[in-house]
Structure formats: structure tokens, C-alpha cells
N, C-alpha and C positions, 0 to 999 in steps of 0.2 A: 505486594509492595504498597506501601503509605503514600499517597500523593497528596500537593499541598494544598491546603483549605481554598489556594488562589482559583487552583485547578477546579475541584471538585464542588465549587459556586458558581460556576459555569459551565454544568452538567445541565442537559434537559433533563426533564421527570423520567420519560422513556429510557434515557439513555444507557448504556452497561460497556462499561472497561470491561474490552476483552483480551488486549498486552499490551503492556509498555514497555519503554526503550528508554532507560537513565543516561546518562553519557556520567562519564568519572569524571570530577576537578578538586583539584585541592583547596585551592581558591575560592572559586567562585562558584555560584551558585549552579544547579545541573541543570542540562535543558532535558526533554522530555516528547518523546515519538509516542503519543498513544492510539490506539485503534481502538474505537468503540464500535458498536454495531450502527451504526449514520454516517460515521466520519472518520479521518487524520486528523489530530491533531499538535501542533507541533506548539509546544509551551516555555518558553523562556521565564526559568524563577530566577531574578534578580532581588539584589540588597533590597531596592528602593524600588516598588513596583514590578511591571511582569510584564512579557511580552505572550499573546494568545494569538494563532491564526488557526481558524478553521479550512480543513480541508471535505468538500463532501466529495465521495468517490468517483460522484460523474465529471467533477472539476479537474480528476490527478490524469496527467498525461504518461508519465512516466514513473517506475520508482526501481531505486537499484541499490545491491547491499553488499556490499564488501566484505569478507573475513581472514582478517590478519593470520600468521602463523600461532602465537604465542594469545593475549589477551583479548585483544579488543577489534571490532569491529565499525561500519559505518552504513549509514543508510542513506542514500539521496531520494526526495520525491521533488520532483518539477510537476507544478500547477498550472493551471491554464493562462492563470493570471500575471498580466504583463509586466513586466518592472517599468514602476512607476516614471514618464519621464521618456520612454524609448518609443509614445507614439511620434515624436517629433525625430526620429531617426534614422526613419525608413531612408533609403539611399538605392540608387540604382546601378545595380551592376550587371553590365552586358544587356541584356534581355529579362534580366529577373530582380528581384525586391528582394534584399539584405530582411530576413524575418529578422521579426521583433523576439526580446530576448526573453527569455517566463522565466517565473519567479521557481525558484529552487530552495528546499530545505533542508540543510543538511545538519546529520546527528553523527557526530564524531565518540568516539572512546568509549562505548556502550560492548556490554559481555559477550564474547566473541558467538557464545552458547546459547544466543536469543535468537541472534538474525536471523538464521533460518524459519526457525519459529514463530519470526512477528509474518516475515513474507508466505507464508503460510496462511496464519490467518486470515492477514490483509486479501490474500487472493479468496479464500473458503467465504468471504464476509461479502467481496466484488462480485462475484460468482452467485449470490444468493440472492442477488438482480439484475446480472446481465444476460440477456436471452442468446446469448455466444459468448461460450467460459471462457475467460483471460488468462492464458497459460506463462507457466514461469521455465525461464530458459537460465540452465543453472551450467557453469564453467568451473571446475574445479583444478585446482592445484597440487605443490607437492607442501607435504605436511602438514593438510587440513585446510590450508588457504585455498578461498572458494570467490566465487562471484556468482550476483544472481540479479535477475534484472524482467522486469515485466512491462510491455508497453498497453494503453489501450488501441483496440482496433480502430481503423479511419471511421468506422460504422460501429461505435459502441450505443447500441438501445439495452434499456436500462425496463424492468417494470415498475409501475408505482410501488408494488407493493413488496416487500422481500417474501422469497417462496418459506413456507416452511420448514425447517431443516431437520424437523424430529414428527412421526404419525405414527402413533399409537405405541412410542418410546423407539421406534426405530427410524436411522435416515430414510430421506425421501430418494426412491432408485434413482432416480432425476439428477439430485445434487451429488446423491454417490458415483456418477458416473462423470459429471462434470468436475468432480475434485480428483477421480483419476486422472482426467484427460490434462488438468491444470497442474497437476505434481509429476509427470508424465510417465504415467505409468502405461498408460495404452497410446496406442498411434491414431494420429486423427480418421484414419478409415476405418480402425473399430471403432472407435468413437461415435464416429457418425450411422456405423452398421448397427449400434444399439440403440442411439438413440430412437434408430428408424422403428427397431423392433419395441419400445416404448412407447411410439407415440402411436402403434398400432394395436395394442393392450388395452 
């Protein structure tokens, strides 16, 4: 897929698109979910100018994606980042503090046939630095309508570095077992019974 020169001028040198998310308009111009190997980022290409916000993975609280019956799909990610304005709104109910609201991006009308596949990604990419996989909890419907929704842990640690995901042209067992665990193929007690037998190799 071609993205616009707005976008890809605001690529780091490192950087590499690894899915995007169009939304359809007839109108007006399309917004844009892409996932590179650093970041979300969600891009607004407008007539006159552009709206760009970075998201880096250790920043996303939440992301959830929706699939319609027929065409189209939706992705929500909620950021850490607080809508501007709502530190002056905190309020006290009973015993507790009304939280402040976080910012939310949402990609409407995009090919029903990707979702799956960007939440995928996005988790194999989250996964490739967090030292406890972030697993996706998927609800399905009838006639292909699906839902799927990933939160970070209260204790997400992150390594500097991303692990390598390919040695000597094959996955690293490591990430191979954490992308089972995260598309839920195995239950967390195998999970964990491999890992063990891994980190004893």
C-alpha cells in the first residue's frame, strides 16, 4: 500500500511499516493505523495539512478491534496520554477519584480482512520487548463478526533492546513460544512449563 509523502517524511532512518489500516471515505481524505517496528501510529491526511500522533508501545494502555458482519472493521487504541484539560477534573466520589480520561484513537471503515492481522502483528512486535507476552483475548460471533482486545499488564517491563526474531534464518524458541502463548494456542501452565525447560537449556 502507497502512503502519503506526509507520512513517510516522518519516518526515522531505522524505521520499517510493518501493516497499515486505511479507513474508506468518499469524501474526505483517509485516516491511517500503521504499525512499524518502534511505534502506532495513527495519521490523519487531510485537504490542508495533517494530523500525526505517535504512539510508542510502552505508552498504549489498551487496543481493541472490532469485525463487522459484511465489509468493514474498527480499531480502538487508548494511550496513556490524558485528554488535554481533564487534570482540572478530578472530582471526588465517595472514597475515590473520578480518573482522568486517556486519549483514544479510533480507525473506523478499514477491510474487515486486516484486523485480525494488524492485532497480530501489533502483539508479535509488543512481545519482541516485553519480558511477559501480552496475550490477545478474541470473542467471536455469528457470521464472521468478531471482537478482539489486548490490555497491558499493571507490571509491563519492556527491554531496551528488541530480542531478535530470526538466528541463523529460523525463530528464536523464545519468541516462538511467546507468540503461541499470545494467539492462544497453549495455556499459561504450558507456557510457563516451557519456558522453564528454556531457560534451563
Amino acid at each position: 500500500m502507497k502512503l502519503p509523502r506526509k507520512f513517510t517524511d516522518n519516518l526515522g532512518s531505522n524505521e520499517v511499516v510493518l501493516q497499515v489500516l486505511k479507513s474508506f471515505s468518499i469524501f474526505a481524505k483517509p485516516n491511517y493505523l500503521i504499525l512499524t517496528n518502534l511505534r502506532l501510529i495513527f495519521f490523519d491526511e487531510r485537504w490542508v495539512g495533517y494530523e500525526l500522533r505517535s504512539m510508542p508501545f510502552q505508552k498504549i494502555l489498551e487496543v481493541r478491534a472490532e469485525r463487522g458482519i459484511f465489509f468493514w472493521g474498527s480499531v480502538f487504541v487508548k494511550s496513556e496520554e490524558v485528554v488535554k484539560g481533564s487534570e482540572d477534573l478530578k472530582t471526588e466520589l465517595g472514597a475515590g477519584i473520578r480518573p482522568q480520561p486517556h486519549v483514544t484513537y479510533v480507525i473506523r471503515r478499514v477491510s474487515r480482512r486486516l484486523v485480525e492481522p494488524f492485532l497480530d502483528g501489533t502483539a508479535n512486535v509488543v512481545n519482541q520487548i516485553a519480558v511477559e507476552p501480552v496475550s490477545i483475548k478474541k470473542k467471536a460471533g455469528w457470521f464472521g463478526k468478531a471482537s478482539w482486545q489486548y490490555e497491558k499488564p499493571e507490571e509491563f517491563v519492556t527491554r531496551s533492546q528488541p530480542m531478535p526474531s530470526q538466528v541463523a534464518g529460523q525463530m528464536d524458541p523464545l519468541v516462538s513460544l511467546k507468540l503461541a502463548f499470545a494467539r492462544g494456542d497453549i495455556s499459561e501452565d504450558e507456557y510457563r512449563r516451557r519456558l522453564a525447560v528454556l531457560r534451563e537449556s
